[in-house]
MARTOR-928852 format. One record per residue (C-alpha): x negated, y, z; residue number from 1. Coordinates in steps of 0.02 Angstrom, whole numbers, plus 32768, in hexadecimal, padded with zeros to 4 digits. Layout:
// MARTOR-928852
((X, Y, Z), NUM)
...
***
This chain:
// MARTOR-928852
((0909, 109D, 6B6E), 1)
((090A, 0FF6, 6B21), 2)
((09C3, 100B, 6AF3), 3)
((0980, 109B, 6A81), 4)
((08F3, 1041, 6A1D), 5)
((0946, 1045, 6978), 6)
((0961, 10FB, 6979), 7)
((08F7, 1179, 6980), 8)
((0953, 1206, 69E5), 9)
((09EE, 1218, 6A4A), 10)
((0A28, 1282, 69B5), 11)
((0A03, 11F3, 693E), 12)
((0A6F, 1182, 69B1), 13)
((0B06, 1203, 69B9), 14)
((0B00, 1217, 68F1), 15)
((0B06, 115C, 68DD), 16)
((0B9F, 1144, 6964), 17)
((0C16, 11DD, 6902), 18)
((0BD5, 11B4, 6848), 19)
((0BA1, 1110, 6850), 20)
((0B5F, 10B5, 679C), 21)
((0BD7, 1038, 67D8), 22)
((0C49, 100F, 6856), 23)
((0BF9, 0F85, 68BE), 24)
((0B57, 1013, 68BD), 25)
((0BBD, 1099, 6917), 26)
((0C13, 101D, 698E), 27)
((0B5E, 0FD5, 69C5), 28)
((0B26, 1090, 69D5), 29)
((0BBC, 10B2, 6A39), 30)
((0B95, 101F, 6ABB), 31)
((0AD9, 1053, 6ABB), 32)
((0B07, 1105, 6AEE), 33)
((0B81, 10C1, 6B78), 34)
((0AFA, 104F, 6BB1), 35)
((0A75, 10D5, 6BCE), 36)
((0A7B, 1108, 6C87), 37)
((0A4F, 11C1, 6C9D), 38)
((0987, 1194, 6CC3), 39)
((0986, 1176, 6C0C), 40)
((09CA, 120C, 6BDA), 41)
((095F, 128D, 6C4C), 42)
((08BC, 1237, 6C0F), 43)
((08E8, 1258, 6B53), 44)
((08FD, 130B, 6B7C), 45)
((0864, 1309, 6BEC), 46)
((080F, 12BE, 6B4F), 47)
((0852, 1348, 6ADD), 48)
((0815, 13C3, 6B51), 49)
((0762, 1377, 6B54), 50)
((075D, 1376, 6A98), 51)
((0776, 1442, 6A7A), 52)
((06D1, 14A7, 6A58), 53)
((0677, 14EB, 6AE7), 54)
((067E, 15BC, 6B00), 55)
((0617, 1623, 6B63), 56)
((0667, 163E, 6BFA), 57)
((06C3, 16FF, 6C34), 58)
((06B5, 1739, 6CE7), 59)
((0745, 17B0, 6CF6), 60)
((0735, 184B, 6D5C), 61)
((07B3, 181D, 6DF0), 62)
((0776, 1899, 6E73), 63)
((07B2, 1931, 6DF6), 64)
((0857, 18C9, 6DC2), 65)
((0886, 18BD, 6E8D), 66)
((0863, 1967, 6EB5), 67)
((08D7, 199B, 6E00), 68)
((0964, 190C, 6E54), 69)
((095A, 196F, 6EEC), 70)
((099B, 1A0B, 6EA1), 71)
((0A2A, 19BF, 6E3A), 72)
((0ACB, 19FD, 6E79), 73)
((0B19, 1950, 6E9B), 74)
((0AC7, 18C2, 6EEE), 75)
((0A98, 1825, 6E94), 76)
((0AE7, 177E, 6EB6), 77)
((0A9E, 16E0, 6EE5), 78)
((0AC0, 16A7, 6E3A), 79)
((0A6A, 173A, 6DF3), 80)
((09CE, 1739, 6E4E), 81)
((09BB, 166F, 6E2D), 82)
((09E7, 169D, 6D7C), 83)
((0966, 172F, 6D58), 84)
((08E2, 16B2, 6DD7), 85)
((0904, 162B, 6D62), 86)
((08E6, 167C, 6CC8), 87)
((082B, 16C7, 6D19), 88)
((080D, 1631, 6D53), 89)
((07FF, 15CD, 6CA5), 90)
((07A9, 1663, 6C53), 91)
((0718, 1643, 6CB3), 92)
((0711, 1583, 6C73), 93)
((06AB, 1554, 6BDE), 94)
((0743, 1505, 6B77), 95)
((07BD, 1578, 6B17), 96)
((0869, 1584, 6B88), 97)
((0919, 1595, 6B54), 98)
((09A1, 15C5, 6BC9), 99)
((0A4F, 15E2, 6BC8), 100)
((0AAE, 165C, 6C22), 101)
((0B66, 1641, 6C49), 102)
((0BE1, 169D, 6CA7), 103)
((0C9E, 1707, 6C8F), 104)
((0C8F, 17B9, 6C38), 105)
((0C61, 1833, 6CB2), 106)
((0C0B, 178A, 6D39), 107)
((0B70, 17F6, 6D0F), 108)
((0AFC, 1794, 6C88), 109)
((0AB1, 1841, 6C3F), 110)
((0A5E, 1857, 6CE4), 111)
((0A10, 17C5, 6CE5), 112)
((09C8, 17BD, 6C3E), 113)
((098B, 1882, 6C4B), 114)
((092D, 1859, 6CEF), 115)
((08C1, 17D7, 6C8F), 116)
((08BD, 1859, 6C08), 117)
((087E, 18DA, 6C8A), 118)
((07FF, 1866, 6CE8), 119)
((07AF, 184E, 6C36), 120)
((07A2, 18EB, 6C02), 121)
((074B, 191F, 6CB4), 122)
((06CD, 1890, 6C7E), 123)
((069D, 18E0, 6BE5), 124)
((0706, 1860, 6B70), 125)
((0791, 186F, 6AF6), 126)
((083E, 184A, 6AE6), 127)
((08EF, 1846, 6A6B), 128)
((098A, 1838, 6A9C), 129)
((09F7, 181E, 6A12), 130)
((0AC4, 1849, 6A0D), 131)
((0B41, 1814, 699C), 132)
((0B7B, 18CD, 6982), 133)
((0B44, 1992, 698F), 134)
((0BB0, 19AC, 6A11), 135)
((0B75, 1930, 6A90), 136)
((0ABA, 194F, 6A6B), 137)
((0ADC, 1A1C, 6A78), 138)
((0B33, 19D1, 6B27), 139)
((0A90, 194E, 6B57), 140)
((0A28, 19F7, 6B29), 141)
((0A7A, 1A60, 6B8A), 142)
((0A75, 19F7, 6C32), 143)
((09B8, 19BA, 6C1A), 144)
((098D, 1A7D, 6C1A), 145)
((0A06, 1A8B, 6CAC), 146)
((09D8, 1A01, 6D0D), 147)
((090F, 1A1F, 6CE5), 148)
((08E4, 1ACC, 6CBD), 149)
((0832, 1AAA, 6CDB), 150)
((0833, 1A59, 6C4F), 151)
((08BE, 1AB1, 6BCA), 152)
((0822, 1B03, 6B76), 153)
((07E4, 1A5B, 6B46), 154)
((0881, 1A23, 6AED), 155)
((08D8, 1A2B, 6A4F), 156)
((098A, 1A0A, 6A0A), 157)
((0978, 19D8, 6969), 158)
((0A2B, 19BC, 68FA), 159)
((0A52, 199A, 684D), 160)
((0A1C, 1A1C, 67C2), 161)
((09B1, 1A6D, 6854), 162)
((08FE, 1A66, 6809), 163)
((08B2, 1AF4, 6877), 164)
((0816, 1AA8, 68C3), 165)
((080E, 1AB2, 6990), 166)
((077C, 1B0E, 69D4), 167)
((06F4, 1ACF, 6A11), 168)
((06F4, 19F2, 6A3B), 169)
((07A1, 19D6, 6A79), 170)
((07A2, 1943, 6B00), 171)
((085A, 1942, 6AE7), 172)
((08C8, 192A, 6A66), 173)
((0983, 1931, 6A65), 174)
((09FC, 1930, 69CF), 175)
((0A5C, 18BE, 6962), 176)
((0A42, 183C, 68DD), 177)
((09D6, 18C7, 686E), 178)
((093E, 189A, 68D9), 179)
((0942, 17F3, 6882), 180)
((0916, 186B, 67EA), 181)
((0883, 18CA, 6849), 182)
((07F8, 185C, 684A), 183)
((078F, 18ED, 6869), 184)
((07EB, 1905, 6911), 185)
((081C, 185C, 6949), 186)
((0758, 180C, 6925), 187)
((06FF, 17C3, 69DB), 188)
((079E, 17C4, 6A2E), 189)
((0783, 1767, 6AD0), 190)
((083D, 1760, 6AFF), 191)
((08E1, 1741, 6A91), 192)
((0970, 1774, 6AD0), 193)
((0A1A, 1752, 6A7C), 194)
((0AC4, 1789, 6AC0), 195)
((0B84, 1746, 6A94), 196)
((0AFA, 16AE, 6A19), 197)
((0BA4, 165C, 69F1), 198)
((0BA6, 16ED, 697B), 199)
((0B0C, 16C7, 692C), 200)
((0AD8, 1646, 68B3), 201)
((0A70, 15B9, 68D9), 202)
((09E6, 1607, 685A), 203)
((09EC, 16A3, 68B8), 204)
((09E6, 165C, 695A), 205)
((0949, 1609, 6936), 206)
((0903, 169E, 68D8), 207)
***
């Protein structure tokens, strides 16, 4: 930690090693970085962490998600299920989460995202999910109605120039980029969903 004094972030140390003010700066940020053991590293993220705001936290509805797995008409991998536990897991912490999910087209990330989705929604809370086009959100809509009919009434596809309000207080929301437009729709979300975000801005990302 010492080795990091005279910056004030990991980030700050990176910018200074590729555009350093001056040459000998961006070689003594380069040695700094090498020097910094891993132990370093992990407590500035820890820090991070312990710097976002506090949230209330969301007890998901897992009983009515298991019994809605049970049905599906393939079986969930380990990967999955530590996946879709993960995800439930942080929800109920008081710090705003991020995650990441990964995998080949068709390794089964939609799943994964939908049963958090799904567990909400049983808990009385809301959710987007958020495609880059029609297509795949008519497809995402499509499979959370298939994959949890008890709960197709309470959800709404919502795509661009479609202004027609949903009925009643729709605990999910699927579409594309146009619910960045519908404040109306997207206000007290407690979940944000993005799919394909390389095909998103950074602005809309953090929209």
């Amino acid at each position: 930690r010492e080795m990091l004094t005279q910056w004030r972030s990991i980030g700050e140390l990176l910018r200074s090693m590729h555009f350093p003010p001056r040459i000998e700066a961006g070689i003594e940020a380069r040695e700094a970085l090498m020097r910094c053991n891993a132990a370093t590293l992990i407590e500035a993220a820890r820090q991070k962490a312990r710097d976002l705001p506090r949230r209330e936290p969301i007890v998901p509805a897992r009983e009515p998600l298991e019994a809605a797995l049970e049905r599906l008409p393939f079986s969930l991998t380990k990967d999955q299920r530590g996946a879709i536990g993960a995800i439930l897991d942080d929800l109920q912490k008081d710090r705003p989460m991020r995650h990441l999910l990964t995998g080949d087209v068709g390794s089964g990330k939609t799943i994964c995202y939908l049963a958090a989705v799904a567990a909400l929604a049983h808990a009385g809370r809301r959710s987007v999910v958020i495609l880059p086009n029609t297509v795949l959100a008519q497809q995402v809509f499509r499979e959370f109605k298939t994959f949890f009919p008890d709960l197709s009434g309470r959800a709404h596809l919502c795509l661009g120039g479609k202004k027609a309000a949903p009925q009643g207080e729709p605990r999910v929301l699927i579409g594309t980029s146009a619910l960045l437009h519908r404040k109306d729709l997207v206000r007290d979300v407690d979940l944000a969903v993005i799919d394909e975000q390389q095909r998103f801005s950074t602005a809309q990302r953090a929209g």
